[in-house]
mmJSON file of the N, C-alpha and C atoms, coordinates in Angstrom:
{"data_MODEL":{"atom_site":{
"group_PDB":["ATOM","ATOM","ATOM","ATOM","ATOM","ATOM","ATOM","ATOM","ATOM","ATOM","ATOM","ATOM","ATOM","ATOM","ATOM","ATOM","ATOM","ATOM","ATOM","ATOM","ATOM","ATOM","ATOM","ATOM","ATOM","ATOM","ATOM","ATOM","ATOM","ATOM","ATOM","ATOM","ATOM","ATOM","ATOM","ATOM","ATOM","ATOM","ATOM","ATOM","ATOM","ATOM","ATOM","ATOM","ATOM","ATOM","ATOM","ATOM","ATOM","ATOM","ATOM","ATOM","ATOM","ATOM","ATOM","ATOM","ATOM","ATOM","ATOM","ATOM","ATOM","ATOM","ATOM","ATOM","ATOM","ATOM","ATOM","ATOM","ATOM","ATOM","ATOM","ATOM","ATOM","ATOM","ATOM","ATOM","ATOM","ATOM","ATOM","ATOM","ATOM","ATOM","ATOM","ATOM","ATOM","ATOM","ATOM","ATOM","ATOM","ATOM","ATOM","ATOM","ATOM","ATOM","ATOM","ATOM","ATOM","ATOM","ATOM","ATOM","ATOM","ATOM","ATOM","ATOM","ATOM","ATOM","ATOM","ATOM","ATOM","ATOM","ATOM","ATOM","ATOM","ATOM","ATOM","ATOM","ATOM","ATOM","ATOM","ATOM","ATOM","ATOM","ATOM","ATOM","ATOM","ATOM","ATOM","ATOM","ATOM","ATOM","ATOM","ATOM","ATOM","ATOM","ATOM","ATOM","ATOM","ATOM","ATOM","ATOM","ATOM","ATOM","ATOM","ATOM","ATOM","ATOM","ATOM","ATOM","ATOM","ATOM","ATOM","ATOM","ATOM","ATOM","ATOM","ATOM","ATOM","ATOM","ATOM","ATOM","ATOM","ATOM","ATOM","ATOM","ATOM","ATOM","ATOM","ATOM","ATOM","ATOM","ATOM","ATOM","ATOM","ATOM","ATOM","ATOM","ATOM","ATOM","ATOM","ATOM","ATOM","ATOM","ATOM","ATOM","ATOM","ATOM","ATOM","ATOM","ATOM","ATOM","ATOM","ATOM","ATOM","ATOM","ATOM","ATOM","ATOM","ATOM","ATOM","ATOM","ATOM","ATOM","ATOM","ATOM","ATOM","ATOM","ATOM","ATOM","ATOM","ATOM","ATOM","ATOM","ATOM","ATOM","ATOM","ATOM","ATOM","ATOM","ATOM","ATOM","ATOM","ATOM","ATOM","ATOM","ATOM","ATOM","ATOM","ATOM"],
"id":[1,2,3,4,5,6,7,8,9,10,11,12,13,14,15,16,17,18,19,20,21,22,23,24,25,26,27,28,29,30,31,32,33,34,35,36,37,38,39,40,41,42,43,44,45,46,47,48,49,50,51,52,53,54,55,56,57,58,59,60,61,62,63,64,65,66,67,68,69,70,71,72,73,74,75,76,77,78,79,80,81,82,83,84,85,86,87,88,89,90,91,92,93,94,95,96,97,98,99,100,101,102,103,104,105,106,107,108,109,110,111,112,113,114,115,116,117,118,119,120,121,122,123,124,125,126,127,128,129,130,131,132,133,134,135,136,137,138,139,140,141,142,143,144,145,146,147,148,149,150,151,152,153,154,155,156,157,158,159,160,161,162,163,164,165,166,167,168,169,170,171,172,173,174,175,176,177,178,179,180,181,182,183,184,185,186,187,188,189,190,191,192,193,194,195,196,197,198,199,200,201,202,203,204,205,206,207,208,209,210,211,212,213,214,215,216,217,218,219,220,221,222,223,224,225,226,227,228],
"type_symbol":["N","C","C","N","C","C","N","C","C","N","C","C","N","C","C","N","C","C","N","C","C","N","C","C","N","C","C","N","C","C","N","C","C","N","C","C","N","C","C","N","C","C","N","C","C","N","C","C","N","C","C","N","C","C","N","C","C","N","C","C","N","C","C","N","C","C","N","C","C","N","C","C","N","C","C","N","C","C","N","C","C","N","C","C","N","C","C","N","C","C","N","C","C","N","C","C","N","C","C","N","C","C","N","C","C","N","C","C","N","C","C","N","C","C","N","C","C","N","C","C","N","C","C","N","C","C","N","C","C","N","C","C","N","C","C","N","C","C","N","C","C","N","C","C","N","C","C","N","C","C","N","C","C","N","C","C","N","C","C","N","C","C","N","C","C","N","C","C","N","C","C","N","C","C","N","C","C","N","C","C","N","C","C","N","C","C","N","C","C","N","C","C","N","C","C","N","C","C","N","C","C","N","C","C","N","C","C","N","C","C","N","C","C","N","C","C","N","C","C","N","C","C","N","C","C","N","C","C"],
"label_atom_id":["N","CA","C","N","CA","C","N","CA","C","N","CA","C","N","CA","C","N","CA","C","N","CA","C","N","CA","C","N","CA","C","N","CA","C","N","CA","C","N","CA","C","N","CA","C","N","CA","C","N","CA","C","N","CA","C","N","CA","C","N","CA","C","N","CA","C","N","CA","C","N","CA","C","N","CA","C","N","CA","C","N","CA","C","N","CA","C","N","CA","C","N","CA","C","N","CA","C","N","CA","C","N","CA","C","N","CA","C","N","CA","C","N","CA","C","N","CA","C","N","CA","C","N","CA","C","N","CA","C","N","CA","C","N","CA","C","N","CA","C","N","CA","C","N","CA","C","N","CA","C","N","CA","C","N","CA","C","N","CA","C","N","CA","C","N","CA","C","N","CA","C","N","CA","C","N","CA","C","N","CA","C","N","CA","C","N","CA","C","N","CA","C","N","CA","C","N","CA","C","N","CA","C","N","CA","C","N","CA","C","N","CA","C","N","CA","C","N","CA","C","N","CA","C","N","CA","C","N","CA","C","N","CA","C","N","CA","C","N","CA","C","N","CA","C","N","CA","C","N","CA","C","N","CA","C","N","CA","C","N","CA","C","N","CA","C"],
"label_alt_id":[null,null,null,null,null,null,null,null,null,null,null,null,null,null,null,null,null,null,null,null,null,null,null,null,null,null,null,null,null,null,null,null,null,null,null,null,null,null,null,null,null,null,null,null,null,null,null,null,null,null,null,null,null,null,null,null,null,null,null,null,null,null,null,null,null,null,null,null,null,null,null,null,null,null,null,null,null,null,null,null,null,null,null,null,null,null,null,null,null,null,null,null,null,null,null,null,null,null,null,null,null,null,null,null,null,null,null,null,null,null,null,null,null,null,null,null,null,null,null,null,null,null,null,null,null,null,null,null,null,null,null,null,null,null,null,null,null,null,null,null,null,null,null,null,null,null,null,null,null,null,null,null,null,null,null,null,null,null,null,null,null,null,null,null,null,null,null,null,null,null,null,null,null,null,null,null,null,null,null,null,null,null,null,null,null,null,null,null,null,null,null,null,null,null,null,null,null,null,null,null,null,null,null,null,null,null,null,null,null,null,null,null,null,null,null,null,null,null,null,null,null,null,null,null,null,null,null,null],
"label_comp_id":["UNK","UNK","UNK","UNK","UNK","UNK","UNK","UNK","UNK","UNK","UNK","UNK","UNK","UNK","UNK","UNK","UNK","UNK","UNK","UNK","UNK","UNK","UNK","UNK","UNK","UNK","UNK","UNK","UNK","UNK","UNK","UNK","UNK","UNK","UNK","UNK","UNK","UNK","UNK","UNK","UNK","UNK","UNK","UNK","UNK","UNK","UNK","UNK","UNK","UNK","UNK","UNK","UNK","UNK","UNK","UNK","UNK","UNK","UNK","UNK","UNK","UNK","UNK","UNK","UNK","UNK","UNK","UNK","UNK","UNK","UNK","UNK","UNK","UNK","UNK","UNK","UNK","UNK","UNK","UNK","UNK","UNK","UNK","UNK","UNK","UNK","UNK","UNK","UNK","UNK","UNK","UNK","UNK","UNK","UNK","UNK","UNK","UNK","UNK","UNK","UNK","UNK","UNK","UNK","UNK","UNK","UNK","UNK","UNK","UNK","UNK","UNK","UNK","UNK","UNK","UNK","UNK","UNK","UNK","UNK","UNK","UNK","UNK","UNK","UNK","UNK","UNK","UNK","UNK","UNK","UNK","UNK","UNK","UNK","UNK","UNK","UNK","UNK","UNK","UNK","UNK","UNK","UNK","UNK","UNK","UNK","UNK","UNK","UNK","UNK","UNK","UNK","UNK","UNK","UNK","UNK","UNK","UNK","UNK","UNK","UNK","UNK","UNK","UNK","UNK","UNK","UNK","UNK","UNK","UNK","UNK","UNK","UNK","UNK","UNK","UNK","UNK","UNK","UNK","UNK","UNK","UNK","UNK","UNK","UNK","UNK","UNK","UNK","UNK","UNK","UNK","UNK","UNK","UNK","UNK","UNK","UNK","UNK","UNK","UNK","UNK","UNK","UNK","UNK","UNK","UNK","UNK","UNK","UNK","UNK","UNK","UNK","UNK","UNK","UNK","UNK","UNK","UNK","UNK","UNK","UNK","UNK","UNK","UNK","UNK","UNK","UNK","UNK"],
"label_asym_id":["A","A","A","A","A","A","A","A","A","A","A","A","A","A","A","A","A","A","A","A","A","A","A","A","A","A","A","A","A","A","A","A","A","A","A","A","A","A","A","A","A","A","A","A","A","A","A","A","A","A","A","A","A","A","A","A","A","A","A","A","A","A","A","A","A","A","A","A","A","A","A","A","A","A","A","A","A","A","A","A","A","A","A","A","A","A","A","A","A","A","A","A","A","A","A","A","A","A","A","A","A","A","A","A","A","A","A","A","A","A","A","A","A","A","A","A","A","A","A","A","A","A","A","A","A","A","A","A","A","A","A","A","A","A","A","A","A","A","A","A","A","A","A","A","A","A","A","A","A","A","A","A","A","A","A","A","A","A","A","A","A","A","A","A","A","A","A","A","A","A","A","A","A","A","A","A","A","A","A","A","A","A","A","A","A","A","A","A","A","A","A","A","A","A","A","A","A","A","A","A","A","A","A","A","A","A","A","A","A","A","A","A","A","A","A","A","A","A","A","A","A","A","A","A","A","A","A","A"],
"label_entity_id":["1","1","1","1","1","1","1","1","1","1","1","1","1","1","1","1","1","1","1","1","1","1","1","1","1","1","1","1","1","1","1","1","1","1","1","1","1","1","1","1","1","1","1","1","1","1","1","1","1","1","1","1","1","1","1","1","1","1","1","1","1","1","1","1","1","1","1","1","1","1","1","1","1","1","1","1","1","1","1","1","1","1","1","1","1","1","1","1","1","1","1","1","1","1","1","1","1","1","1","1","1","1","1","1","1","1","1","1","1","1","1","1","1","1","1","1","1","1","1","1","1","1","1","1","1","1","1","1","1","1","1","1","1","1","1","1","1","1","1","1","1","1","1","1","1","1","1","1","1","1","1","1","1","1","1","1","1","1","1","1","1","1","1","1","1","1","1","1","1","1","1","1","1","1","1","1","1","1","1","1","1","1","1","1","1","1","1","1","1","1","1","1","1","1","1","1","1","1","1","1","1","1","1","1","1","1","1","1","1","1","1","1","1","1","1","1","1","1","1","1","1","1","1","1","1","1","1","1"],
"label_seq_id":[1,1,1,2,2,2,3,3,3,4,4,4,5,5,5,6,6,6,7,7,7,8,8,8,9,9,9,10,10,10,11,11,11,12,12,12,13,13,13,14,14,14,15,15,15,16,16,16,17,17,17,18,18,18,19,19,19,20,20,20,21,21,21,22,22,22,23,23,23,24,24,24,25,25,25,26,26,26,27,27,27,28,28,28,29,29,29,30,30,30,31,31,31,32,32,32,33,33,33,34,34,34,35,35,35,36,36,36,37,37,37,38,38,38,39,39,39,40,40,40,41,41,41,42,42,42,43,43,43,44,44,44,45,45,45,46,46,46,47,47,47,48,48,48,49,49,49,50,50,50,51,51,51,52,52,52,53,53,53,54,54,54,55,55,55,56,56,56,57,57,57,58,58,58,59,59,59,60,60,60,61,61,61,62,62,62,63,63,63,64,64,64,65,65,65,66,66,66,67,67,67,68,68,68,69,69,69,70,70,70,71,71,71,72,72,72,73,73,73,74,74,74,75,75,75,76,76,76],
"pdbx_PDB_ins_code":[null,null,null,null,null,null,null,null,null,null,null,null,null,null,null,null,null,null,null,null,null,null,null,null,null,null,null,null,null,null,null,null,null,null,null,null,null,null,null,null,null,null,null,null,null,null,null,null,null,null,null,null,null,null,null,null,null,null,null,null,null,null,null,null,null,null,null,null,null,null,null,null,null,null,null,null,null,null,null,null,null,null,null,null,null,null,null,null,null,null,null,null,null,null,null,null,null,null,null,null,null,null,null,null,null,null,null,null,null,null,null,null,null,null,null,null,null,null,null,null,null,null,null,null,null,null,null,null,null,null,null,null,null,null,null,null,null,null,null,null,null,null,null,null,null,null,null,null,null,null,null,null,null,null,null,null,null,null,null,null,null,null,null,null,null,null,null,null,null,null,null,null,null,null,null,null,null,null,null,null,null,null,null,null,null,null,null,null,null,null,null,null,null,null,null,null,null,null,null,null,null,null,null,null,null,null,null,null,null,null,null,null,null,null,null,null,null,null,null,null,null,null,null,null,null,null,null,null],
"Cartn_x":[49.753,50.47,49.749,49.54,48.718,49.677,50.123,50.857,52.451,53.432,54.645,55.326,56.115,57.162,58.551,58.886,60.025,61.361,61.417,62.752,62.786,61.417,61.376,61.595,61.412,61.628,63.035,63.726,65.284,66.091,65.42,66.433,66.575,64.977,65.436,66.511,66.268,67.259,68.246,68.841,70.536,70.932,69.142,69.759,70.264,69.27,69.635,70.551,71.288,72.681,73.86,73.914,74.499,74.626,73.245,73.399,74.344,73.893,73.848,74.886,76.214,76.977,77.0,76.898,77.183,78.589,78.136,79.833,81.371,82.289,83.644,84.685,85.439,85.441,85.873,87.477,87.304,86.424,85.14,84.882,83.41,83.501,82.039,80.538,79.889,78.74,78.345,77.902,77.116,75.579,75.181,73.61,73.619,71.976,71.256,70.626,70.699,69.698,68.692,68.028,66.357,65.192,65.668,65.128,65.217,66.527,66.386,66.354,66.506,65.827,64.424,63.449,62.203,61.612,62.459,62.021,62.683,63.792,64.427,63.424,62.563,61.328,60.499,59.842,58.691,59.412,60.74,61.197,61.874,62.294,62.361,60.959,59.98,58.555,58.198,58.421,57.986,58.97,60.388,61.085,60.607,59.894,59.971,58.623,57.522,56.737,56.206,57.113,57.617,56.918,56.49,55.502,56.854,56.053,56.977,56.307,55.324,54.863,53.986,53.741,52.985,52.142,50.527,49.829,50.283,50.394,51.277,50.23,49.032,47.892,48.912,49.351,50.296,51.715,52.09,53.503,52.521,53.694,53.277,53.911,53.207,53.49,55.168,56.336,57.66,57.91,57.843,57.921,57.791,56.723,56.338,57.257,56.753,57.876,59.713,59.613,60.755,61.275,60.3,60.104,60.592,59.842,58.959,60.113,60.902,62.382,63.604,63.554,64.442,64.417,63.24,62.927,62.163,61.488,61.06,60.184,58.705,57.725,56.815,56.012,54.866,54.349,53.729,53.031,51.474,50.866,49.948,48.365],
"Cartn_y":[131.862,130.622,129.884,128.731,127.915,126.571,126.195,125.201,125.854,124.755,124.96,123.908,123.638,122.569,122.468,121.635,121.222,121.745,121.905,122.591,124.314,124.517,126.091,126.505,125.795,125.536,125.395,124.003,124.165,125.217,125.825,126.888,128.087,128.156,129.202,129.007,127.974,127.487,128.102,127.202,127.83,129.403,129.987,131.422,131.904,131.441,132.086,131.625,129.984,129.674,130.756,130.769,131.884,133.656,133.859,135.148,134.898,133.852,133.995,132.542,132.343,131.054,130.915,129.686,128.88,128.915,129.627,129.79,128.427,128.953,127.902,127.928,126.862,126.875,125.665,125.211,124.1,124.336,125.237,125.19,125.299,125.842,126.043,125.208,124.939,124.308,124.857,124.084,124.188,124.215,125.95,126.075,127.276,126.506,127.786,129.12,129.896,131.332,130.865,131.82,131.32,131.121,132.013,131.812,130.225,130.118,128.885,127.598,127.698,126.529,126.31,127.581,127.235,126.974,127.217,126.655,124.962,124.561,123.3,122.694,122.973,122.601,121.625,122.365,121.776,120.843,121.56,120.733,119.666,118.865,118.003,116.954,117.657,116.737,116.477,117.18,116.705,115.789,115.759,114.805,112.973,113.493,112.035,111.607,112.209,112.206,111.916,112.159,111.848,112.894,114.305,114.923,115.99,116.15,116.721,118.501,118.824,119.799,119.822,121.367,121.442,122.652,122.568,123.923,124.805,125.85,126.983,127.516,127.426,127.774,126.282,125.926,125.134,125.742,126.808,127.124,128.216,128.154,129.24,130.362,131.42,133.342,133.391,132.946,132.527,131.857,130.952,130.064,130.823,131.28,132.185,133.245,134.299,135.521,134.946,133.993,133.33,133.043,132.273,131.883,133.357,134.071,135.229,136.261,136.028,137.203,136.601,135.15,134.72,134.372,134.374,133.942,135.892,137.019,137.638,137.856,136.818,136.553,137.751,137.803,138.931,138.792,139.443,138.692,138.39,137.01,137.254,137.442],
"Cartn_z":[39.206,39.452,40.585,40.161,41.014,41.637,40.874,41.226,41.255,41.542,41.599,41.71,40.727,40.201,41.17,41.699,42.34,42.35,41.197,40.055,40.486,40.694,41.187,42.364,43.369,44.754,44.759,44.419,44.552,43.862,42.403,42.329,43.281,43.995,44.618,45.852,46.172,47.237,47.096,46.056,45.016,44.776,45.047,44.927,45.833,46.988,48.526,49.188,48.73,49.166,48.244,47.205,46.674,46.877,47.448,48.201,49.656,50.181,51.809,52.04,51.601,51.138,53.086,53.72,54.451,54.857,56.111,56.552,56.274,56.149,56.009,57.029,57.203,58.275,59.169,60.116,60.85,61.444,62.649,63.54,63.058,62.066,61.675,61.136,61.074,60.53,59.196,58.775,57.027,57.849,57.415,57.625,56.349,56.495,55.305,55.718,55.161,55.362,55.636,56.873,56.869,55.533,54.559,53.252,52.82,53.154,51.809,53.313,54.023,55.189,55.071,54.875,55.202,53.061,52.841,51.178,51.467,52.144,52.06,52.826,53.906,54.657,53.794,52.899,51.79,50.825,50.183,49.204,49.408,50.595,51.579,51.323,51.714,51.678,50.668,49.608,48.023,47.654,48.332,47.45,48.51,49.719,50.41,50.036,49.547,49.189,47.569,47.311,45.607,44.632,45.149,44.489,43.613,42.183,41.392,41.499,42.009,41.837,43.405,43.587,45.116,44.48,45.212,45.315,45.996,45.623,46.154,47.564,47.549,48.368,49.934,49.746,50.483,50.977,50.878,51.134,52.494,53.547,54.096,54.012,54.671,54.314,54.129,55.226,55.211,53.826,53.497,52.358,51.112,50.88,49.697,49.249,50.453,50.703,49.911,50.719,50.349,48.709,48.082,47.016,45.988,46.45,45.664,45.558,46.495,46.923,45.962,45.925,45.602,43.721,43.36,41.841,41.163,41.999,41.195,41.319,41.824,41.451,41.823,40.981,41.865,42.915,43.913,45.161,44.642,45.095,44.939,45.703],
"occupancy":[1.0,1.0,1.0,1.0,1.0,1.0,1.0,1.0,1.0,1.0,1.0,1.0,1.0,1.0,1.0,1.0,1.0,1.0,1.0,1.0,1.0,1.0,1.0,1.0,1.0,1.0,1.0,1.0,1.0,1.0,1.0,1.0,1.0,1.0,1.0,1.0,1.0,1.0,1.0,1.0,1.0,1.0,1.0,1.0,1.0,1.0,1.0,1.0,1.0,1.0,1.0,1.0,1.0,1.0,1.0,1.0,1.0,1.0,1.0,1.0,1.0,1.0,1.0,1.0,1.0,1.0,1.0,1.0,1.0,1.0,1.0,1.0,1.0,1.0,1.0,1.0,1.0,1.0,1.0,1.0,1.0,1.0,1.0,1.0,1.0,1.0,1.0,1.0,1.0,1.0,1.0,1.0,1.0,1.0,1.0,1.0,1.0,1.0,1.0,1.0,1.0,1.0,1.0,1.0,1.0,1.0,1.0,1.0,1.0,1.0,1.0,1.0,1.0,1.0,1.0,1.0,1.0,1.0,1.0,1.0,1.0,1.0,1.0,1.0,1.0,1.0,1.0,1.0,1.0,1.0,1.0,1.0,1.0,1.0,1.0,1.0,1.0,1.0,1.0,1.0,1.0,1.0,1.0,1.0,1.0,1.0,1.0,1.0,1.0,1.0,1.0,1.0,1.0,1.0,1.0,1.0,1.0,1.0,1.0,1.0,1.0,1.0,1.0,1.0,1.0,1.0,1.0,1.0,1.0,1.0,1.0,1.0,1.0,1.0,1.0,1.0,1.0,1.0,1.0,1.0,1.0,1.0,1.0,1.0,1.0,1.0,1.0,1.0,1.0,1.0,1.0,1.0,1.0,1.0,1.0,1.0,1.0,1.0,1.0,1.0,1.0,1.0,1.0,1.0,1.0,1.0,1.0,1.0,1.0,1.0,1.0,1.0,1.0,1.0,1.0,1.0,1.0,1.0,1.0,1.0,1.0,1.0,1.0,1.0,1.0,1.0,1.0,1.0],
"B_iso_or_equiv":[0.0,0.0,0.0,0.0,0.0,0.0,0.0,0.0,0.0,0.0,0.0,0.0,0.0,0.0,0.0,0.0,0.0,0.0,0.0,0.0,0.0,0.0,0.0,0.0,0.0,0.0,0.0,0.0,0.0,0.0,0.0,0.0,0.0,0.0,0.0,0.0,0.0,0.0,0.0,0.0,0.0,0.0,0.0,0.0,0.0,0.0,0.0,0.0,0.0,0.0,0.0,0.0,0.0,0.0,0.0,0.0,0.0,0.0,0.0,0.0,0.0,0.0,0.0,0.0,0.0,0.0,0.0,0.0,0.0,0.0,0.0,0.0,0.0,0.0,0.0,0.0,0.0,0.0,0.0,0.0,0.0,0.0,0.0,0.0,0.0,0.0,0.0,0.0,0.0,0.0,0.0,0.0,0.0,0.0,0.0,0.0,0.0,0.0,0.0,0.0,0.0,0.0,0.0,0.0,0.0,0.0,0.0,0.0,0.0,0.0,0.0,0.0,0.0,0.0,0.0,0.0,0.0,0.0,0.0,0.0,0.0,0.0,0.0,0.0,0.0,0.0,0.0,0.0,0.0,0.0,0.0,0.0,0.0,0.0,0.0,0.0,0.0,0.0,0.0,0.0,0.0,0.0,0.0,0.0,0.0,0.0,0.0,0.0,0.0,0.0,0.0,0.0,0.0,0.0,0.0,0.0,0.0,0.0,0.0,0.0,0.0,0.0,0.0,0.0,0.0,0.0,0.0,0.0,0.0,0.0,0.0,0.0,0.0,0.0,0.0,0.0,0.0,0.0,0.0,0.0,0.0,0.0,0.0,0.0,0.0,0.0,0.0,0.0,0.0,0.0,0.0,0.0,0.0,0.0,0.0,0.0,0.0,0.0,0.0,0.0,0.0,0.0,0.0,0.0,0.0,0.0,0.0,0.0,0.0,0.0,0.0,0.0,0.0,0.0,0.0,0.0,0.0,0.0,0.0,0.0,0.0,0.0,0.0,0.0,0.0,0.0,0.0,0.0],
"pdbx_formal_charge":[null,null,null,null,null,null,null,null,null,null,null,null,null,null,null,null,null,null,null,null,null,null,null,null,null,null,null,null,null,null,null,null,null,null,null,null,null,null,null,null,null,null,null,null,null,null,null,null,null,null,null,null,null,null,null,null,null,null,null,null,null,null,null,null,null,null,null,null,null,null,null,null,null,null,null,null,null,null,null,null,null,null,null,null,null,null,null,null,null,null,null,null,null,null,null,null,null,null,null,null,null,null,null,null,null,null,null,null,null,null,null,null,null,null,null,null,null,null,null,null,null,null,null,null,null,null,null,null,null,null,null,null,null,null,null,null,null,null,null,null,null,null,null,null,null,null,null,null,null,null,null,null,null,null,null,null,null,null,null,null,null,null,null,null,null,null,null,null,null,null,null,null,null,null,null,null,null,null,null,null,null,null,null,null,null,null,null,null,null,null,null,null,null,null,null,null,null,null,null,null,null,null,null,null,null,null,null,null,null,null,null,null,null,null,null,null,null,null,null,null,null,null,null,null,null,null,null,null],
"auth_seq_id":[1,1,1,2,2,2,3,3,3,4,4,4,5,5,5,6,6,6,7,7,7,8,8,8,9,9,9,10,10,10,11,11,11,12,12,12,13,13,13,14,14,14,15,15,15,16,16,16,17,17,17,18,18,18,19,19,19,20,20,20,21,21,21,22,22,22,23,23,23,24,24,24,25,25,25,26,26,26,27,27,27,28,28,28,29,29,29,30,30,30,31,31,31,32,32,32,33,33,33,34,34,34,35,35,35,36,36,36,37,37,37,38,38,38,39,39,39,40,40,40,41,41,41,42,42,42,43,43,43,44,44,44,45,45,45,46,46,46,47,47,47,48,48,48,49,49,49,50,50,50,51,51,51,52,52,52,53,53,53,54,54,54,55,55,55,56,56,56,57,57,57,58,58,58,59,59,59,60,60,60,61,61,61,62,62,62,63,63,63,64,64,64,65,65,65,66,66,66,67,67,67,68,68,68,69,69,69,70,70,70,71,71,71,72,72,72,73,73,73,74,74,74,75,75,75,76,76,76],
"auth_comp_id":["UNK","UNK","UNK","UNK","UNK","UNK","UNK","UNK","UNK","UNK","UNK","UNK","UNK","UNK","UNK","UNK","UNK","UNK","UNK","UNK","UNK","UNK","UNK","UNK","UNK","UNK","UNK","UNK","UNK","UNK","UNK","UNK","UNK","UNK","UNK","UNK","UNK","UNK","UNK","UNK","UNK","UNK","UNK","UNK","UNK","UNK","UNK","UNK","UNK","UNK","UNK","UNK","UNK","UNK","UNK","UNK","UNK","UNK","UNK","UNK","UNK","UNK","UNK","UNK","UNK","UNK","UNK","UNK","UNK","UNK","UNK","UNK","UNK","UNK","UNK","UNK","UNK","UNK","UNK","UNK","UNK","UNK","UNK","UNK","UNK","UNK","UNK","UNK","UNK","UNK","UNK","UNK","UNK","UNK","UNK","UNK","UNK","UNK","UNK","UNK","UNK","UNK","UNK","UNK","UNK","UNK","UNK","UNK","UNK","UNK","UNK","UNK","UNK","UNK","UNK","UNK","UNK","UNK","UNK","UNK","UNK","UNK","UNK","UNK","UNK","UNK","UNK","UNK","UNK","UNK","UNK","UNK","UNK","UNK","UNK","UNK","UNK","UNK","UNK","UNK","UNK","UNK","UNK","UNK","UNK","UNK","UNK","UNK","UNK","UNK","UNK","UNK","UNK","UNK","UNK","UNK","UNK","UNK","UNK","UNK","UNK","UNK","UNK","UNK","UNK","UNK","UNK","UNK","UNK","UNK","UNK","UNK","UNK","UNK","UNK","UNK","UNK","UNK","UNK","UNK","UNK","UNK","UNK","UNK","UNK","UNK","UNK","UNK","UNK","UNK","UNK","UNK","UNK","UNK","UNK","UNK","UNK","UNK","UNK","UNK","UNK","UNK","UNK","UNK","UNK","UNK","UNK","UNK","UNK","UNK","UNK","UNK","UNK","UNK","UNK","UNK","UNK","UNK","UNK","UNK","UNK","UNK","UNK","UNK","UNK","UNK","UNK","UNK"],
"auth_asym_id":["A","A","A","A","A","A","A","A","A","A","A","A","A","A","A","A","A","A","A","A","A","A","A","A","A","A","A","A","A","A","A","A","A","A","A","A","A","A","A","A","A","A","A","A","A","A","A","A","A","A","A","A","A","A","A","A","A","A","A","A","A","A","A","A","A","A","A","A","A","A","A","A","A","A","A","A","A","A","A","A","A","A","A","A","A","A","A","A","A","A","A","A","A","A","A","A","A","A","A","A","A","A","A","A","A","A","A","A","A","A","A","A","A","A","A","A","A","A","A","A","A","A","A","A","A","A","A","A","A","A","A","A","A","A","A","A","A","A","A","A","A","A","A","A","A","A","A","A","A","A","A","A","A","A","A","A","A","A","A","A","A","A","A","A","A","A","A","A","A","A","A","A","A","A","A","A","A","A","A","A","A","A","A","A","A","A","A","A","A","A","A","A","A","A","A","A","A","A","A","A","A","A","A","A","A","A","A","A","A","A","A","A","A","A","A","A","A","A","A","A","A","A","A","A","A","A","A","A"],
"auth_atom_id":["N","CA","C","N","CA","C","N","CA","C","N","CA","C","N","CA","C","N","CA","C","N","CA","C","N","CA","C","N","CA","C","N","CA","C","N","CA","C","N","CA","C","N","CA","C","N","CA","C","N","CA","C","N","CA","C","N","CA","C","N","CA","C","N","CA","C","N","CA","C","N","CA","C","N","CA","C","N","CA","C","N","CA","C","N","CA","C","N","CA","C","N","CA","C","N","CA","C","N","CA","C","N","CA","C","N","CA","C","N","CA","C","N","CA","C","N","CA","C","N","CA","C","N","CA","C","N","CA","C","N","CA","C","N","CA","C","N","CA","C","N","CA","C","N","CA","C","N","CA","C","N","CA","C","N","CA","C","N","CA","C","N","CA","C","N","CA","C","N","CA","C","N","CA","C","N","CA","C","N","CA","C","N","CA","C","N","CA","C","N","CA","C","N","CA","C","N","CA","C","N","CA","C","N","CA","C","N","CA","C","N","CA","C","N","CA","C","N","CA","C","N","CA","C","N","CA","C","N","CA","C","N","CA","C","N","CA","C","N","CA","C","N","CA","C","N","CA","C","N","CA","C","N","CA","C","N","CA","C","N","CA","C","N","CA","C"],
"pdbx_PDB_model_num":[1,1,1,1,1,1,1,1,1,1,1,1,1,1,1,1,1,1,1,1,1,1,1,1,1,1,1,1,1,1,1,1,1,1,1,1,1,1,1,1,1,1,1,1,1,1,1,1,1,1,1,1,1,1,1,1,1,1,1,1,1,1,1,1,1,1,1,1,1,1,1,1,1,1,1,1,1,1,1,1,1,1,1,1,1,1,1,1,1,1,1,1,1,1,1,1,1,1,1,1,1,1,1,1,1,1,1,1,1,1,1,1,1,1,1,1,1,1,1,1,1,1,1,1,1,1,1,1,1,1,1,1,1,1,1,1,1,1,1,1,1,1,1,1,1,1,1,1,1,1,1,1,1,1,1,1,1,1,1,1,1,1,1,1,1,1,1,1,1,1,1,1,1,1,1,1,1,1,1,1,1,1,1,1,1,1,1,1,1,1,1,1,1,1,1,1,1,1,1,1,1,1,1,1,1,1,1,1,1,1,1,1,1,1,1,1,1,1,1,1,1,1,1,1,1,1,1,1]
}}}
């Protein structure tokens, strides 16, 4: 896998908000797992950037790991 589509990035998001749901709460704040913050990092810039796909040689070691925990992926 060389590239990586947008759609793959936010699902993983969705996974790691679903593992790790954002506390509830009067007192509390809406935050993400470090997983899916540092995936919301990039997928943030592709959407202001308008890019539908990113080189993965672009995610860093965090990011990947991230990716890779949350979808399956092999390491590569």
């Amino acid at each position: 896998m060389t590239r990586l589509a947008i759609e793959k990035i936010e699902r993983a998001i969705n996974i790691w908000r679903a593992k790790f749901p954002a506390p509830e709460g009067p007192n509390e704040y809406p935050t993400l797992c470090p997983e899916a913050r540092a995936l919301a990092d990039v997928y943030a810039v592709m959407i202001v950037e308008r890019k539908l796909e990113i080189a993965v040689s672009m995610l860093t070691a965090v990011q990947l790991a991230a990716l890779q925990g949350a979808l399956n992926l092999p390491n590569s």
